[in-house]
KOLBANU-102776 format. One record per atom (N, C-alpha, C): residue number from 1; residue in one letter; atom name; x, y, z. Coordinates in steps of 0.2 Angstrom, whole numbers, always signed. Layout:
BEGIN
{NUM 'A' 'CA' {X Y Z}} ...
This chain:
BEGIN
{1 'X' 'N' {+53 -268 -184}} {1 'X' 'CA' {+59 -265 -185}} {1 'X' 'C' {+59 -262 -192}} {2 'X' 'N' {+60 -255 -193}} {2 'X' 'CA' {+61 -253 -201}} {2 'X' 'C' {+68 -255 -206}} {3 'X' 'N' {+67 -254 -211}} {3 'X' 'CA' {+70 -256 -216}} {3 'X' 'C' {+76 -250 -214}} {4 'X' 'N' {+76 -246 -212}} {4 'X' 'CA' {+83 -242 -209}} {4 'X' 'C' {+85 -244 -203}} {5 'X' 'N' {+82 -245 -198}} {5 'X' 'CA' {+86 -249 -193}} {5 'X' 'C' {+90 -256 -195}} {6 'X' 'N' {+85 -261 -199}} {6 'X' 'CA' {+88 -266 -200}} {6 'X' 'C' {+96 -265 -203}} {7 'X' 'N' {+95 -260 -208}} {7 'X' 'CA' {+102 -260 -212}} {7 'X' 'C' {+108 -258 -208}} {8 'X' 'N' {+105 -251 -202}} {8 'X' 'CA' {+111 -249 -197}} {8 'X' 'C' {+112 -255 -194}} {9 'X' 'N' {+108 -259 -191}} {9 'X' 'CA' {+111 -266 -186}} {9 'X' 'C' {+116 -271 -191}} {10 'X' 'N' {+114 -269 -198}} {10 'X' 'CA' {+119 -276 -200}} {10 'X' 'C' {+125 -270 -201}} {11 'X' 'N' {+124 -265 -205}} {11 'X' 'CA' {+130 -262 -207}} {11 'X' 'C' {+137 -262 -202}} {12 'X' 'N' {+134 -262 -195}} {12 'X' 'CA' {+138 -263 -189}} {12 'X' 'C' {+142 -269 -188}} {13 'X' 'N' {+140 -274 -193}} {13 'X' 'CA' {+144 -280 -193}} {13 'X' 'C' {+148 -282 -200}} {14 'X' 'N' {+147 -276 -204}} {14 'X' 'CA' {+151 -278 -209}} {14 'X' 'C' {+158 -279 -210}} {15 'X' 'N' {+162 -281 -212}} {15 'X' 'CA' {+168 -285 -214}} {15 'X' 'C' {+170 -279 -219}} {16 'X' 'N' {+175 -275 -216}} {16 'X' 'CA' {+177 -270 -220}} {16 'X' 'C' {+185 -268 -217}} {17 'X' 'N' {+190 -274 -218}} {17 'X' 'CA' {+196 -271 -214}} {17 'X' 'C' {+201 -268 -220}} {18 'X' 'N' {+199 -267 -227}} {18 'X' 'CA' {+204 -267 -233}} {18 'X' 'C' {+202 -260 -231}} {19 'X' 'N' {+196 -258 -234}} {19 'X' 'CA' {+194 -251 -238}} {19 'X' 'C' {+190 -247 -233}} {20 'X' 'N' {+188 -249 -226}} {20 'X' 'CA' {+184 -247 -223}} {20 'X' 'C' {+179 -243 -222}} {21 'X' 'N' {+176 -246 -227}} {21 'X' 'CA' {+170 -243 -233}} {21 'X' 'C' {+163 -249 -229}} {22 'X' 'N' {+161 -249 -225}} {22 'X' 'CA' {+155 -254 -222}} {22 'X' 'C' {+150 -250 -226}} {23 'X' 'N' {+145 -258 -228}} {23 'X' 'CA' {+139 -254 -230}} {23 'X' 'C' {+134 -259 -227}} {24 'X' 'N' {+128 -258 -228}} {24 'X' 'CA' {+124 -262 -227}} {24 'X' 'C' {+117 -262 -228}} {25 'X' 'N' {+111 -266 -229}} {25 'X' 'CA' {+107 -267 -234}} {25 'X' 'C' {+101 -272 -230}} {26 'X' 'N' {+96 -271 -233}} {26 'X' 'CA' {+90 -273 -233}} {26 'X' 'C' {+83 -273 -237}} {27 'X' 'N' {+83 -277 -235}} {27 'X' 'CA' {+75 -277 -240}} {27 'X' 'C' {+70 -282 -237}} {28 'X' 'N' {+65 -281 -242}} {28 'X' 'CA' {+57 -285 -240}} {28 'X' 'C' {+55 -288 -244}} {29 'X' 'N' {+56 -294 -243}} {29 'X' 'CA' {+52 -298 -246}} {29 'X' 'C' {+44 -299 -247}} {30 'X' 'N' {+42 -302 -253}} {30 'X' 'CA' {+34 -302 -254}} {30 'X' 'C' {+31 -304 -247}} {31 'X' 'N' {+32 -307 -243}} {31 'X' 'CA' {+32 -310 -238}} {31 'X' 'C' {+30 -304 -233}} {32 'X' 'N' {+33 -299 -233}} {32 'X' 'CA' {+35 -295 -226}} {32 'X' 'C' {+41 -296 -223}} {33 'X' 'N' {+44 -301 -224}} {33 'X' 'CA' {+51 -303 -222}} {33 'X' 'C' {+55 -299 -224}} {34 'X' 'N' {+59 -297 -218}} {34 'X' 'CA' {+65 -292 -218}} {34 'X' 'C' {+72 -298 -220}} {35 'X' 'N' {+76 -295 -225}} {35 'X' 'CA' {+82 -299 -222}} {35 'X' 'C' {+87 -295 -224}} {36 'X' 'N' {+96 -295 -223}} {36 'X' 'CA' {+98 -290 -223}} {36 'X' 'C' {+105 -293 -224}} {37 'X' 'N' {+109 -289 -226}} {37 'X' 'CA' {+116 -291 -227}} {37 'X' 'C' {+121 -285 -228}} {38 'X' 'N' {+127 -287 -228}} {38 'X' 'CA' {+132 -282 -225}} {38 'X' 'C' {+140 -285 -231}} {39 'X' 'N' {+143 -280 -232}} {39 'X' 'CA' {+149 -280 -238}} {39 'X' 'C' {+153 -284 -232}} {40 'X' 'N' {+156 -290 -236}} {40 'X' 'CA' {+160 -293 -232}} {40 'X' 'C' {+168 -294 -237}} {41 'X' 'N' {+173 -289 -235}} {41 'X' 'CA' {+181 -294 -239}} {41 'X' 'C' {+183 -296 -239}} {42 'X' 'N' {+188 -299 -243}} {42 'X' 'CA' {+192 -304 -241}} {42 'X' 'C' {+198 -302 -246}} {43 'X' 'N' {+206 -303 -241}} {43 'X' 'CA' {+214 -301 -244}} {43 'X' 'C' {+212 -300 -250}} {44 'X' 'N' {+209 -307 -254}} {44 'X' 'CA' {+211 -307 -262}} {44 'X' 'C' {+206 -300 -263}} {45 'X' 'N' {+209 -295 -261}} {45 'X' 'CA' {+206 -290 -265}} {45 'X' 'C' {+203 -288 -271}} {46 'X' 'N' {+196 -287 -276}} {46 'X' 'CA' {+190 -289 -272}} {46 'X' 'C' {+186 -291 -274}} {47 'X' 'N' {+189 -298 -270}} {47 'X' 'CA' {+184 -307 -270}} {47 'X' 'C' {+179 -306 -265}} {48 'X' 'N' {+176 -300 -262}} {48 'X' 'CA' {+171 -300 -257}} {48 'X' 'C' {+164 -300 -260}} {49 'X' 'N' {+159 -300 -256}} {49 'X' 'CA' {+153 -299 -256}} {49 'X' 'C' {+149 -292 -255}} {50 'X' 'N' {+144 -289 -260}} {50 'X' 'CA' {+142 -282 -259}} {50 'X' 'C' {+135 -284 -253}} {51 'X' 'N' {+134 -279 -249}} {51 'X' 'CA' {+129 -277 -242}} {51 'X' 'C' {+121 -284 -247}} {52 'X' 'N' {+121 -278 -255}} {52 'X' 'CA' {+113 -281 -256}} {52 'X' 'C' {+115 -288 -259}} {53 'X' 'N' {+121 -290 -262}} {53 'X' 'CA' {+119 -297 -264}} {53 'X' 'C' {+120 -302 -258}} {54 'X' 'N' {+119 -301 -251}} {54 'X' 'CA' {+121 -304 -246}} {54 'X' 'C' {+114 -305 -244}} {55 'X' 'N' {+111 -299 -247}} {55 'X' 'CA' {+102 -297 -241}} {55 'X' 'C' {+99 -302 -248}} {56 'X' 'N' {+100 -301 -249}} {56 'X' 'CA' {+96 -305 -257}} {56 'X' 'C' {+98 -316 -258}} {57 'X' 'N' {+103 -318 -255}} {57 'X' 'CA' {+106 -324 -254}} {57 'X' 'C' {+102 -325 -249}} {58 'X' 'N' {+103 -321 -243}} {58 'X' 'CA' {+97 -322 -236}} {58 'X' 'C' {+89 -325 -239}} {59 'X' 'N' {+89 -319 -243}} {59 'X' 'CA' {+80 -319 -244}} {59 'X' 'C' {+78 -327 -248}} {60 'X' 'N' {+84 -330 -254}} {60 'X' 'CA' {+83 -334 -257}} {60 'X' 'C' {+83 -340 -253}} {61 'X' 'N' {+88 -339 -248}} {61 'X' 'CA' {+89 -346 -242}} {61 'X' 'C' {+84 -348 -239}} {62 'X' 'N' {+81 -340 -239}} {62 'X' 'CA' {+73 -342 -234}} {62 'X' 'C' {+66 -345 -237}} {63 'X' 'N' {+69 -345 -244}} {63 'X' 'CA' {+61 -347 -250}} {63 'X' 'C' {+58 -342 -253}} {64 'X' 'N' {+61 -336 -251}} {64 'X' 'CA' {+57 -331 -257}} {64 'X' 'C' {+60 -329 -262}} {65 'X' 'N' {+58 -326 -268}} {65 'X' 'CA' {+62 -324 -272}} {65 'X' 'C' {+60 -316 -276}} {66 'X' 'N' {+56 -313 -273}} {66 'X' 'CA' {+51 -309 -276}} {66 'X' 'C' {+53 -302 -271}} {67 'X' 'N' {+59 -298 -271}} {67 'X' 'CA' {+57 -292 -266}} {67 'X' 'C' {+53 -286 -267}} {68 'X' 'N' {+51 -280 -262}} {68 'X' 'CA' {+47 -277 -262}} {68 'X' 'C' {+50 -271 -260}} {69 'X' 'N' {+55 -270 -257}} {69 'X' 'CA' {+57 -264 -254}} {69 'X' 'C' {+64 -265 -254}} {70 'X' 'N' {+69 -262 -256}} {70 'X' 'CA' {+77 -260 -253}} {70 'X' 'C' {+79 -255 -250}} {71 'X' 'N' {+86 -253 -244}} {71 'X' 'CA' {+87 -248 -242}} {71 'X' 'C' {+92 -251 -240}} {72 'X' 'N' {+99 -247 -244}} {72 'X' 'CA' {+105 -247 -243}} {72 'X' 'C' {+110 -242 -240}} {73 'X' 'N' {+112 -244 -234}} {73 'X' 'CA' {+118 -237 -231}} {73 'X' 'C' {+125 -238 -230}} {74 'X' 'N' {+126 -232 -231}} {74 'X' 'CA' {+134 -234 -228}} {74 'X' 'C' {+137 -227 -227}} {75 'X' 'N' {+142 -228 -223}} {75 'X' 'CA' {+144 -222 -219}} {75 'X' 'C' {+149 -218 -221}} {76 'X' 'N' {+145 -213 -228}} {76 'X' 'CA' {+147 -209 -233}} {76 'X' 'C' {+145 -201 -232}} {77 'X' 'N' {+147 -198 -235}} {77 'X' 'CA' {+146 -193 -236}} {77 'X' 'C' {+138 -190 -240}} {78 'X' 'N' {+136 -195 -245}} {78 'X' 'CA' {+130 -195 -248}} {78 'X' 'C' {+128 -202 -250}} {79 'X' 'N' {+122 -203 -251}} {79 'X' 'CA' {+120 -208 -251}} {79 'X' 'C' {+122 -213 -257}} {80 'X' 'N' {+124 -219 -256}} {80 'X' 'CA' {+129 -224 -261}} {80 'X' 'C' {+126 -228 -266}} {81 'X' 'N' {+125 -227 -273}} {81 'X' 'CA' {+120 -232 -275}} {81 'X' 'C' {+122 -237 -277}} {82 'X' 'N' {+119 -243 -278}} {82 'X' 'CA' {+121 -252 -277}} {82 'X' 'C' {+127 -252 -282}} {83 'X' 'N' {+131 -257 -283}} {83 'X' 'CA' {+136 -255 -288}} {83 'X' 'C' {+132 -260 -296}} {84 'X' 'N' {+134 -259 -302}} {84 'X' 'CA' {+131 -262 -306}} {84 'X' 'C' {+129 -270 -306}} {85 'X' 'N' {+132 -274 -303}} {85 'X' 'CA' {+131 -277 -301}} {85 'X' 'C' {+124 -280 -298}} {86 'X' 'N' {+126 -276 -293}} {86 'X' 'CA' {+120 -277 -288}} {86 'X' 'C' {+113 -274 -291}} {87 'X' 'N' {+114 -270 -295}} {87 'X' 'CA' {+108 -267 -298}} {87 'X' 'C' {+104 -272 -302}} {88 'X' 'N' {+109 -277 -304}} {88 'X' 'CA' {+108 -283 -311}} {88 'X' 'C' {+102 -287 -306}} {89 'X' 'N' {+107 -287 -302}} {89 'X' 'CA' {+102 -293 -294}} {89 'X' 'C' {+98 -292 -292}} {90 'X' 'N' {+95 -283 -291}} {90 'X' 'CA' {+91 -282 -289}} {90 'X' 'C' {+87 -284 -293}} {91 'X' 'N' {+87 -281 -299}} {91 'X' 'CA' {+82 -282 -304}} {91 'X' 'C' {+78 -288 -307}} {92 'X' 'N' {+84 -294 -305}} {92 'X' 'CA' {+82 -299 -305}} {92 'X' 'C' {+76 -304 -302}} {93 'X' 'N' {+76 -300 -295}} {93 'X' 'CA' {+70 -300 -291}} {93 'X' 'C' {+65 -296 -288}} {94 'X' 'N' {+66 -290 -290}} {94 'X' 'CA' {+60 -284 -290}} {94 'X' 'C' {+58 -282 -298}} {95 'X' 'N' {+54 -280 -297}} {95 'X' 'CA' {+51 -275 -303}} {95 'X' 'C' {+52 -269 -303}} {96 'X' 'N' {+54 -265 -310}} {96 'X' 'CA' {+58 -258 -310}} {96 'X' 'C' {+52 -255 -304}} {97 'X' 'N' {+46 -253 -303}} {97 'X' 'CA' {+44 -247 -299}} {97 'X' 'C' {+45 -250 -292}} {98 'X' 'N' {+51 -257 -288}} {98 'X' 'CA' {+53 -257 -284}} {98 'X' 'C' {+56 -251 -282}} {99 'X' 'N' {+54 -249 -273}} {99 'X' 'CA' {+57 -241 -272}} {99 'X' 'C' {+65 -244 -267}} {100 'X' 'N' {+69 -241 -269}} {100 'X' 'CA' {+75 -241 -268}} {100 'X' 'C' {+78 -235 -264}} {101 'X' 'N' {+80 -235 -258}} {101 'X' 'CA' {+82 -231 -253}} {101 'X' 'C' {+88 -230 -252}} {102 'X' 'N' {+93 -225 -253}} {102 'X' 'CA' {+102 -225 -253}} {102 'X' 'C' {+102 -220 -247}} {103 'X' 'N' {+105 -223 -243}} {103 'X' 'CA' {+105 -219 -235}} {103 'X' 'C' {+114 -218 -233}} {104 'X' 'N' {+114 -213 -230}} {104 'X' 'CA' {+120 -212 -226}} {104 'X' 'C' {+119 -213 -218}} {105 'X' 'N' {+124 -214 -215}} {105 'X' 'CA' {+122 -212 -209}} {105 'X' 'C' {+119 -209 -202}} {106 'X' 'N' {+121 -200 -208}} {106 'X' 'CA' {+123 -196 -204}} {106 'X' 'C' {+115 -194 -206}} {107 'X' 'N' {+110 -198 -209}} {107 'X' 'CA' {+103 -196 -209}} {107 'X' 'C' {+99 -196 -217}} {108 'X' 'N' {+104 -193 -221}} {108 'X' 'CA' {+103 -192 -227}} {108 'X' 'C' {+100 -198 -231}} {109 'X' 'N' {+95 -197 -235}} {109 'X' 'CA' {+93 -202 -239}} {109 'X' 'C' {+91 -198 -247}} {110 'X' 'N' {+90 -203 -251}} {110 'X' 'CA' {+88 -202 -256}} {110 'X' 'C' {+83 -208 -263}} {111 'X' 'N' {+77 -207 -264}} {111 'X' 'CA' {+75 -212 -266}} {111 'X' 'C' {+73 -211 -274}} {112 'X' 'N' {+71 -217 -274}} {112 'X' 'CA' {+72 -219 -284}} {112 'X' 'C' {+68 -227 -284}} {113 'X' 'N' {+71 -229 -289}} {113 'X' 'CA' {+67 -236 -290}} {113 'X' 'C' {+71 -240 -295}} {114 'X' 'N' {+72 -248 -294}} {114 'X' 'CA' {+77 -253 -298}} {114 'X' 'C' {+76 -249 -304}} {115 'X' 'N' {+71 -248 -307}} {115 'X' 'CA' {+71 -246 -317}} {115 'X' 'C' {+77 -241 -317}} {116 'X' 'N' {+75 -235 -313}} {116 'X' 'CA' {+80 -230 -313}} {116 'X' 'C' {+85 -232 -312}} {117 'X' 'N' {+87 -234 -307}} {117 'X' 'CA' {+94 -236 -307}} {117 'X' 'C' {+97 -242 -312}} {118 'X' 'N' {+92 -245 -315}} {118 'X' 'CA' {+96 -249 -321}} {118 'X' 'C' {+91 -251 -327}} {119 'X' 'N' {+92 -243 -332}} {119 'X' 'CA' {+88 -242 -336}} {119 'X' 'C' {+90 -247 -343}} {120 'X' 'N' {+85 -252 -346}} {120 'X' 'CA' {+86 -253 -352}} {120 'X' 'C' {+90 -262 -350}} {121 'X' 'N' {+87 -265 -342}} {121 'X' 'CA' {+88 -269 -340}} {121 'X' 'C' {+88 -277 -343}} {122 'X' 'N' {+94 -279 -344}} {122 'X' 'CA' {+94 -288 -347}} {122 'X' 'C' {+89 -289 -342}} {123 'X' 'N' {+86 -295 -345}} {123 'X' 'CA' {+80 -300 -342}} {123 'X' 'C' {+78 -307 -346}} {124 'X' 'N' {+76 -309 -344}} {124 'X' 'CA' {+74 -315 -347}} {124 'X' 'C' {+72 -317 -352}} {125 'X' 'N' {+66 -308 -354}} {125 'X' 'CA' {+64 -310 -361}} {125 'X' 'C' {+69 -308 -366}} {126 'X' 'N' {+74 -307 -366}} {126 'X' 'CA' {+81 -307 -369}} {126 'X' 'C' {+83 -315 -370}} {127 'X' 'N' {+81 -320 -368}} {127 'X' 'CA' {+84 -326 -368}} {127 'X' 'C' {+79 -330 -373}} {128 'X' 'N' {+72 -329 -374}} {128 'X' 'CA' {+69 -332 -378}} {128 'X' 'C' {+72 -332 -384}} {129 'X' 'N' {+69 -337 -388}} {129 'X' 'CA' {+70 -340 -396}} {129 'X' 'C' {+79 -342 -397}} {130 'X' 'N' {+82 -343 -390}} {130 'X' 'CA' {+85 -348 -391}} {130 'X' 'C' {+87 -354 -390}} 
């Protein structure tokens, strides 16, 4: 299965009855492992979970922590990039020249890479010498 079908089968199950704004999300882990996840809300508007930090909880559940590919859709008019957020998380576990896929439904895609999307990123060696 492709990292675009994975994200269409979840985005179909996302939890979107406030804003219904469904997205959904996938990645590969070092592994080859697919895993995926979907924006899910809840009333306390918005105490909810975004598509990729769901695919990214998945991956860590399964023991890896290292991704290799993302591609995130949702049923837009243009392709929707991670919220800052999620960019933080990506980065966390990919390497900026991770390639990063933002897709619509309707076919539309557009691609980049974690660096770009979260340029001049906090990490770890920001934590040294304390």
């Amino acid at each position: 299965m492709t990292l675009r079908q994975a994200a269409i089968d979840v985005w179909e199950r996302a939890y979107a009855p406030y804003s219904n704004f469904k997205v959904g999300a996938a990645i590969r882990g070092a592994s080859g492992a697919v895993y995926v996840g979907c924006n899910v809300e809840n009333v306390a508007y918005p105490e909810g979970t975004c598509a990729e930090a769901g695919a990214i909880a998945a991956m860590v559940a399964a023991g890896e922590t290292k991704l290799t590919e993302i591609y995130v859709i949702a049923g837009s008019p243009s392709p929707v990039p991670p919220c800052g957020g999620c960019r933080q998380k990506l980065a966390e576990f990919g390497a900026g020249d991770v390639p990063v896929t933002m897709a619509t439904m309707s076919g539309a895609e557009q691609a980049t890479t974690i660096a770009a999307l979260l340029p001049g990123a906090f990490d770890a060696g920001h934590m040294e010498g304390n």
